[in-house]
C-alpha positions as CSV (number, residue, x, y, z in Angstrom):
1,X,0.0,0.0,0.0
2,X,0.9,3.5,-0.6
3,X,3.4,4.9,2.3
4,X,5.0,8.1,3.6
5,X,7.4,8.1,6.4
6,X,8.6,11.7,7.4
7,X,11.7,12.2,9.2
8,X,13.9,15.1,10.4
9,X,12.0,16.8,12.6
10,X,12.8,18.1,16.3
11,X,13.6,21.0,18.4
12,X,15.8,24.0,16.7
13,X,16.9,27.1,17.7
14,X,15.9,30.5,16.0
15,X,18.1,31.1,12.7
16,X,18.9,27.2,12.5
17,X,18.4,24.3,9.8
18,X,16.6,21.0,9.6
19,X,16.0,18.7,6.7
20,X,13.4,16.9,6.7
21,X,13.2,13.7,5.0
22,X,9.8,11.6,3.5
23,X,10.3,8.1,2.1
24,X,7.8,6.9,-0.3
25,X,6.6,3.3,-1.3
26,X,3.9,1.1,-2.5
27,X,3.5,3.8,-5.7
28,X,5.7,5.2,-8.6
29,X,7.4,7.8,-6.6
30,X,9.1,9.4,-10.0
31,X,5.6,9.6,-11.5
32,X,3.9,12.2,-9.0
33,X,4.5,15.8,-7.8
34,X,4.9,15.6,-4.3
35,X,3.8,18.5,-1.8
36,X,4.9,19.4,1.9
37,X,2.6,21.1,4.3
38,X,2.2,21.9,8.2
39,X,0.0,22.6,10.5
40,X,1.0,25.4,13.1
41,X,-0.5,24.9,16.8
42,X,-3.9,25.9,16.5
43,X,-4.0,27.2,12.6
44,X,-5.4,25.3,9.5
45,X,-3.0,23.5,6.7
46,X,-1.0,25.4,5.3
47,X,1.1,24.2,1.9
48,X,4.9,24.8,2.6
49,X,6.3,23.7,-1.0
50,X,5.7,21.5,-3.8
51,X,8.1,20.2,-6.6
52,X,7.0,18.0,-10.1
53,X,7.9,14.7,-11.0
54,X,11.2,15.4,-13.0
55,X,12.3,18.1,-9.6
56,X,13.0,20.7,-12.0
57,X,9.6,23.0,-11.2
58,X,8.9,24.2,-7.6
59,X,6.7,26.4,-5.9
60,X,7.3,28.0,-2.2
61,X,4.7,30.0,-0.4
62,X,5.9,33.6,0.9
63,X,7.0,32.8,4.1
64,X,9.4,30.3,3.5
65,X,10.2,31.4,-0.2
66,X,14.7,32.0,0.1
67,X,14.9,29.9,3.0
68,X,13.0,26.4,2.5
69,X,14.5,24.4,-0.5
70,X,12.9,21.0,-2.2
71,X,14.4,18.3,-3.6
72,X,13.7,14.9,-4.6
73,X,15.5,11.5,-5.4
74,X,13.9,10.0,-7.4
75,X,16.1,6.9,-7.6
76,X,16.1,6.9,-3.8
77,X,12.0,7.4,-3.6
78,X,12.6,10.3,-1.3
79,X,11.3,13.8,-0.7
80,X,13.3,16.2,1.1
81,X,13.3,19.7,2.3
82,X,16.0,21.7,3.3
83,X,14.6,24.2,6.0
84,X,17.2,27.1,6.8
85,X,17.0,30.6,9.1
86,X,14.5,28.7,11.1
87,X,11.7,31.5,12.5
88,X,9.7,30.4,15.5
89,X,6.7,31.3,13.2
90,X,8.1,27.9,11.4
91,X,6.9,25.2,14.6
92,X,4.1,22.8,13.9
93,X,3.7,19.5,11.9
94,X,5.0,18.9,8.9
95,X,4.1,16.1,6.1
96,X,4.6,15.3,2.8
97,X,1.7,14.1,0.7
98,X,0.8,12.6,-2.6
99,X,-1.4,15.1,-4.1
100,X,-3.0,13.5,-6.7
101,X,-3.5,9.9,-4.8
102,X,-4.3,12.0,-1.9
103,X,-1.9,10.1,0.7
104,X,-0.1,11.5,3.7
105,X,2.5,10.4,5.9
106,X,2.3,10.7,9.8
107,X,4.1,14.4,10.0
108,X,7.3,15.5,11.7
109,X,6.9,18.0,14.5
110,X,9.4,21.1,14.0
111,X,9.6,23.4,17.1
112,X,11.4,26.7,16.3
113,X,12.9,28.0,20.1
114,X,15.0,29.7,21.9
């Protein structure tokens, strides 16, 4: 069955990195854009980033847009995201997703403080 395992996550201090890591089975990983998203403590969804199949088209929202970077391995059948100059406004749950199957993996809480 489809499957997406985040990793990465944890406890950073303002102005830090992360990289956060989603390994995907049970589906043609190379044949679908792939999405991350998070959930801030008491706020809606909120799409972070999404990248195409070939990883050579991307899209950022605003407030990560010069800091976040996507990536994929396509060989590897894993999604990455490259999270630098950490803001506290970056803390919640992250998860990558299958967009068009509409599967998600369990999230990876990142908590952005001093």
């Amino acid at each position: 069955q489809v499957q997406l395992v985040e990793s990465g996550g944890g406890l950073v201090q303002p102005g830090g990195s992360l990289r956060l890591s989603c390994a995907a089975s049970g589906f043609t990983f190379s044949s679908y854009a792939m999405i991350w998203v998070r959930q801030a403590p008491g706020k809606g969804l909120e799409r972070v980033s999404d990248i195409n199949r070939g990883g050579d088209m991307t899209y950022y929202a605003d407030a990560v847009k010069g800091r976040f970077i996507i990536s994929r391995d396509n060989a590897k059948n894993t999604l990455y995201l490259q999270m630098n100059s950490l803001k506290p406004t970056d803390t919640g749950e992250y998860c990558c997703a299958n967009p068009v199957l509409w599967n998600w993996g369990q999230g990876t809480q990142i908590t952005v403080s001093s």
